[in-house]
N, C-alpha and C positions, 0 to 999 in steps of 0.2 A: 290646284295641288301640283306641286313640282316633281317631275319626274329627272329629276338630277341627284344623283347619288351625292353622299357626302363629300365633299373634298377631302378629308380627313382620312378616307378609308378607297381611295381612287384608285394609286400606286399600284400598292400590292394585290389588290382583288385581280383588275384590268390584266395582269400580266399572267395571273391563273386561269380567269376568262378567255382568253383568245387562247389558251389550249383547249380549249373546249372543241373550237372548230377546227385548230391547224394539228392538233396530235393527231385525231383520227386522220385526215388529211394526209397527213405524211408519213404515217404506219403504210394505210393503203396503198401509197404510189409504190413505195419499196416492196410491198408484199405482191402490185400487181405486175412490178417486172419481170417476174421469177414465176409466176402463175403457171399452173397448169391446166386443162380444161375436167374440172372432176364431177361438173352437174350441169343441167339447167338452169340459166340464170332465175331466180325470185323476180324479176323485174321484168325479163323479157316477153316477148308474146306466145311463149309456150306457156309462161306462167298465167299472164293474161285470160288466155283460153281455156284454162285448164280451172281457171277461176268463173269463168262464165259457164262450164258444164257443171260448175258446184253449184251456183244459184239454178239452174234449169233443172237440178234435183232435191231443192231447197222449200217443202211443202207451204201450201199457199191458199187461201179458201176464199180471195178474191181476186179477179185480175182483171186490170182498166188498162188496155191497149198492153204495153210493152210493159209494165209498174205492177208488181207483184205485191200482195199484201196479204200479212198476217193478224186476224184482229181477232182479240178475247179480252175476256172479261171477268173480274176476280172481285168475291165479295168476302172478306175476311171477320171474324169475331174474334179479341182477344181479351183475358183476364189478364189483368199487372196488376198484381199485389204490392208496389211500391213506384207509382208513376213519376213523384217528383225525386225517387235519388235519394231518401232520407234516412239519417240513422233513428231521428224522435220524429210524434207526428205524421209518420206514414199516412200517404193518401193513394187506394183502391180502386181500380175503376175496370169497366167491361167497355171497351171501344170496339165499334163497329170501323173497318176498313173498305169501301167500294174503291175499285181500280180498275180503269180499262187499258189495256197493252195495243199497241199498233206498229209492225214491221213491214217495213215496205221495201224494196229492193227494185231499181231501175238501170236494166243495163244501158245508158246512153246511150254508146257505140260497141264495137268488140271491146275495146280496150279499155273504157272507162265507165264507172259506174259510180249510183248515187246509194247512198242507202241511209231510213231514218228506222230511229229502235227508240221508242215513245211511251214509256209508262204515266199515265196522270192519274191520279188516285186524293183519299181526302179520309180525313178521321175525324169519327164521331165519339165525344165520351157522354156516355148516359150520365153520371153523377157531378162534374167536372166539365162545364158545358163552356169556361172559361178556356180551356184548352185547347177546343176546337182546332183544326188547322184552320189557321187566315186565312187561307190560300189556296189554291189546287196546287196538290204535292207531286215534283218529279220524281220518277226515280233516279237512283244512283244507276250507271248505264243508258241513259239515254245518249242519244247522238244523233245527227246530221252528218256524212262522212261521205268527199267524193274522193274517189280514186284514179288516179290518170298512170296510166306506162306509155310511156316515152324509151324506145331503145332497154338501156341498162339501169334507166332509173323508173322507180315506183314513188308519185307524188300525192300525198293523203293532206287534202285540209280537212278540217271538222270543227264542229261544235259539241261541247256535250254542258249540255246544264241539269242541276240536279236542283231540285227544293224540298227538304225535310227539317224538320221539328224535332225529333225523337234524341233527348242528350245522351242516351245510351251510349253513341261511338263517341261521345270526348272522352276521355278517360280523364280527366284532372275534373269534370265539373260532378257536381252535389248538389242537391236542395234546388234542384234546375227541374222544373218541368218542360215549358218549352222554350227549345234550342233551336229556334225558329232560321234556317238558313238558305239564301239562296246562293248557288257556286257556279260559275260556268267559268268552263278554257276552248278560245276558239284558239287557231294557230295551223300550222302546216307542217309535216313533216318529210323531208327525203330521204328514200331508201337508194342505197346508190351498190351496184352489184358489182363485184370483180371476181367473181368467181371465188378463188379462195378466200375473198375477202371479200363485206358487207359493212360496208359504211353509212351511219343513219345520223341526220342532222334534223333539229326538232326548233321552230320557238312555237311558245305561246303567251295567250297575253291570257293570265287570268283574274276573276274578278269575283269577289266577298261580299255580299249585304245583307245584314243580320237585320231579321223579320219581327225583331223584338226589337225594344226600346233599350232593355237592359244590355244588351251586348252591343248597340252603333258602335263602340268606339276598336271592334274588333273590323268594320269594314274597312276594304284596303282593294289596291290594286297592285299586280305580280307579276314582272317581264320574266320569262322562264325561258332557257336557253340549255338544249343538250345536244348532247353529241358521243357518239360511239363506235368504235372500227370491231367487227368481232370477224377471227381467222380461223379457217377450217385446219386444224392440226391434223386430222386425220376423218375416216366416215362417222364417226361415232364420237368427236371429241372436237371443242370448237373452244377457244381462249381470248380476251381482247379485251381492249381499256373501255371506262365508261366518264363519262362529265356531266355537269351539268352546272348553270349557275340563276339563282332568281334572286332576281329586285322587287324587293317590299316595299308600299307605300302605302302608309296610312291614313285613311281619312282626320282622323282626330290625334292629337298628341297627349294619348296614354300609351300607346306601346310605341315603343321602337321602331322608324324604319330599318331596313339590314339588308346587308348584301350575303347571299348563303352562296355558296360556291362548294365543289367535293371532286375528286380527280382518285377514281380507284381503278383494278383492274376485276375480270372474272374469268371464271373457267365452268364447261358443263360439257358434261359426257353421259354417256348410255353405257351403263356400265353391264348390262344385261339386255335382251329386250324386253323387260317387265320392270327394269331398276334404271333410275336415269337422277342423275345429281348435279345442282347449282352451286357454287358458289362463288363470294363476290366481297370485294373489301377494297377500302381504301382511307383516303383521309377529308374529314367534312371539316369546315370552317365556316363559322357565322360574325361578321359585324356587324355593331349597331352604331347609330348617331347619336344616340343617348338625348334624344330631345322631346322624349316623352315622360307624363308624370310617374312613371314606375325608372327613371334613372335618381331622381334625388328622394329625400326625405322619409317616412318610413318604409316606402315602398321601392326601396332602393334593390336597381339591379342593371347594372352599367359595363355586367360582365361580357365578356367575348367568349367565343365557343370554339376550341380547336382539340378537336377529338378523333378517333379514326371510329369507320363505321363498318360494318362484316353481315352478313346474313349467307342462310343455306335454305336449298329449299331441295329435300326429297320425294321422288315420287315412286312410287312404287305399287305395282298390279301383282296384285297377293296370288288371284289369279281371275279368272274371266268372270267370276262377280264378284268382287272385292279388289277394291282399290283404295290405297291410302298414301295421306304427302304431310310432312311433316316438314315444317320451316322453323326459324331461329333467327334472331337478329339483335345488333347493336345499332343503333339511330339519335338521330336529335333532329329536332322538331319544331317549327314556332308554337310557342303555348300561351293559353286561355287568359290566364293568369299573370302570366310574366315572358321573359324576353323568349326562350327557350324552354323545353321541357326534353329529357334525357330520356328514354327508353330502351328497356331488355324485354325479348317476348320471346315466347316460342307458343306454335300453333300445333294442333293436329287435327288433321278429319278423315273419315274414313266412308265409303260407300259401300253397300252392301248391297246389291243387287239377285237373291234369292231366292225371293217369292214371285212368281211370275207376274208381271200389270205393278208392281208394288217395288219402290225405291226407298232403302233405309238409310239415312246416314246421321254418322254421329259426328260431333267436335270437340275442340277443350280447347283454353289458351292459357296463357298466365303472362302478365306484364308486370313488369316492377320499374318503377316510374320517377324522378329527381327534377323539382322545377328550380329553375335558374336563381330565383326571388321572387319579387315582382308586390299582388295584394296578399297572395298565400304560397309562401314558399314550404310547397307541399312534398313529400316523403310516400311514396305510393304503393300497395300492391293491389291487383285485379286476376279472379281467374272465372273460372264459369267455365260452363260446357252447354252444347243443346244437343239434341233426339229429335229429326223428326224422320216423319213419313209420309210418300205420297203414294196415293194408288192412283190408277187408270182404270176410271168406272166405264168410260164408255169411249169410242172414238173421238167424244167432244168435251167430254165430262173429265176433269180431274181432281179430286180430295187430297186435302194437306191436313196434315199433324204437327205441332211442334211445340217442343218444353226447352225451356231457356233459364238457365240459373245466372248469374251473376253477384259477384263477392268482390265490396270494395273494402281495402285495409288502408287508414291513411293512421300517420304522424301528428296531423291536425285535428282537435274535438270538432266533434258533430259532423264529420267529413266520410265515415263508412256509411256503409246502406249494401242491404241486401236486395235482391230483385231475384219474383221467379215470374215468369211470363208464359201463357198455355196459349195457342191458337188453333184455331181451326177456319178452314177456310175451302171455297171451291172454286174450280175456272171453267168457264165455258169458253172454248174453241169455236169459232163462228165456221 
C-alpha cells in the first residue's frame, strides 16, 4: 500500500501542514523573549519530583522490586433489550462480562518513568452465542506510556490499543451487532516549556482492523501530526492555537483515502474556583482522491469538506458533592458509511457524591448527524441518557449499577432502533 498522498491534493494541504509545527514554533520564540518568570516549569525537575511523590502516594497491593501494581478483577451481568441496533426484529440477550484491570507504574530513574493501564475482558451472550467476543477485548484506556524530562522538555512515547465489538459508539451504524474493532496509536509526544508559553508537538502512526468480515474494507493506516503553543495570559486564563493534520490510507478501495488537516485557536479560564471554561474553534478541511467505490456510480460521494469546527466544555463544582461539565460541539469525521460524516452534540453529566461509600452520577447527550453520501446517505438524530451507582462494600469489594437508554432517529427506513441497557456488576481489588 502506498503511503504517498495524492498529487492532486499536495499543494495546498503541504502548505497548511507545516503550520502545524512552525506556527506554534514561532508564536513561542516571540512570546519567550518577553517572558517573565511566573511558575515552575511542567517539564523541569521540580515537575519531575513532584511527579515521583505522586506515584509514592498512588495505592498499590503489589510491589516486585521498584514496579508498582494495581490488579482487580470485574465480573459484569448485563440485559440489552436490543443487541443488534434494530428497528423490526429486535434481538434480547443477558451477557455475562469477566475483565481483569492491571496498573503498574515503574519509576526508572528520578526523572523518568514507565507506566502500563491494561484492562482485558471478554463477553458471553447466553442466547446469541454467535456474538461471542472473537477475542480477548481491550479496553478503551489502555496504554504503555514512558516518560522522560530533559531540562525544559517533557518527552511521552506510548501505545494505547483498544479491542471492542460493542456498535453502540458508531453513531451512523444499525442492524450491527458485532463491530468487532481493533485500534492502536503508538507515537511520541513533546511538551516543550517557556514559561509563559507551553509548546506540545505530537505524531502518531495509527492503525484500523476490523475483527469482522463485514467491515475489512474500513481497515486503514493514519499518519497523525499535532501541534500547539498555549500562552499564560494571566494565573487564571491561558489562550493559544492548535493543529493538527492526518493521512488516511486505506486498505481496500471503497472509501477514500484523504488528507484531514484543521488550524484553530482556544482560550480557558477559571472563571471562579468552582467555575472553569473551554473554548476552541477554528477551520477543518478534509480531501479525498476519490479512488474508491463510494466516488462514482450509486454510491457517489467525491465531495470535499471545508467547514469550521467550535466546541466548549464547562465545568463546574456545584459544591463539594456535586460536580457537573457540560460540552458542545461542531465537528466532521471520517464515516462508516461514506467519505465523511458531520456532527452536532452536546453532553452533560453530573456527580453526586452524598451518600457516604456511594457515587451517583448521571448523563444525557443528543447528536444530530449528516453523512457526506457514500452506501446510506444518512440524516441522523441520537440522544439517551444513563444513571448509575457504585457503592464501596468493603476495602476490596466495589458494586455497580447502571441504566442506559439510547434513541436513534434516522431519514432512512429501518435505520432507528431503540436500546435500553441494565447492568450490574462487582470488582474485587486484590
Amino acid at each position: 500500500m502506498s503511503v504517498t498522498p495524492p498529487h492532486a491534493h499536495v499543494n495546498r494541504p503541504s502548505k497548511c501542514i507545516a503550520l502545524v509545527f512552525f506556527l506554534p514554533l514561532l508564536c513561542a520564540a516571540s512570546i519567550a523573549r518577553s517572558q517573565d518568570v511566573v511558575r515552575p516549569s511542567l517539564a523541569g525537575e521540580a515537575a519531575a519530583e513532584a511527579r515521583r511523590q505522586d506515584i509514592e502516594h498512588i495505592p498499590y497491593n503489589l510491589l516486585m522490586g521498584p514496579i508498582r501494581f494495581r490488579v482487580s478483577a470485574t465480573l459484569g451481568v448485563e440485559y440489552n433489550d436490543n443487541i443488534n441496533l434494530a428497528e423490526v426484529n429486535t434481538q434480547e440477550d443477558v451477557i455475562i462480562r469477566p475483565q481483569v484491570n492491571v496498573n503498574a507504574i515503574w519509576p526508572v530513574t528520578q526523572l523518568n518513568t514507565l507506566r502500563l493501564d491494561l484492562g482485558l475482558g471478554y463477553a458471553f451472550y447466553i442466547d446469541h452465542s454467535n456474538a461471542d467476543t472473537s477475542g480477548v477485548l481491550i479496553s478503551p484506556g489502555s496504554q504503555l506510556a514512558f516518560d522522560i524530562f530533559i531540562g525544559d522538555f517533557r518527552i511521552n512515547f506510548h501505545e494505547r490499543p483498544s479491542l471492542q465489538q460493542d456498535p453502540i459508539a458508531e453513531l451512523a451504524l444499525s442492524n450491527v451487532v458485532d463491530y468487532g474493532r481493533f485500534e492502536n496509536t503508538v507515537g511520541v509526544s513533546v511538551l516543550w516549556d517557556l514559561n509563559k508559553a507551553v509548546v506540545t508537538l505530537g505524531y502518531d502512526h495509527y492503525t484500523y482492523i476490523s475483527t469482522t468480515s463485514t467491515f475489512n474494507y474500513l481497515n486503514r493506516n493514519a499518519e497523525e501530526l499535532s501541534g500547539n503553543v498555549d500562552f499564560a495570559v494571566s494565573s487564571t486564563t491561558n489562550v493559544g492555537l492548535e493543529s493538527y493534520a492526518v493521512f488516511n490510507y486505506y486498505d481496500q478501495n471503497v472509501l477514500n483515502d484523504s488528507i484531514d488537516y484543521a488550524i484553530g485557536a482556544f482560550a480557558e479560564t477559571q472563571l471562579t474556583n468552582y467555575l472553569k471554561v473551554r473554548v476552541a474553534g477554528g477551520y477543518q478541511w478534509i480531501s479525498f482522491n476519490n479512488g474508491g467505490v463510494v466516488s462514482t456510480g450509486p454510491f457517489h460521494d467525491s465531495g470535499k469538506l471545508s467547514d469550521y469546527y467550535a466546541n466548549i466544555l464547562i465545568s463546574h463544582r456545584i459544591n463539594p458533592a456535586i460536580v457537573q461539565s457540560l460540552s458542545a460541539g461542531h465537528e466532521s469525521q471520517l464515516g462508516v458509511n461514506s467519505n465523511y460524516i458531520t456532527l452536532n452534540y452536546i453532553r452533560h453529566t453530573v456527580s453526586w457524591n452524598i451518600i457516604r461509600n456511594t457515587l451517583l452520577s448521571t448523563e444525557f447527550f443528543y447528536e444530530d448527524a449528516d453523512e457526506s453520501g457514500g452506501f446510506i446517505r444518512e440524516h441522523l438524530h441520537r440522544f439517551g441518557g444513563a444513571i448509575a451507582v457504585g457503592y464501596q462494600l468493603t476495602p476490596h469489594i466495589t458494586l455497580g449499577l447502571r441504566y442506559q437508554y439510547t434513541q436513534k432517529d434516522s431519514n432512512v427506513p429501518l435505520r432507528d432502533y431503540t436500546q435500553n441497557r441494565v447492568s450490574l456488576d462487582g470488582t474485587y481489588s486484590f
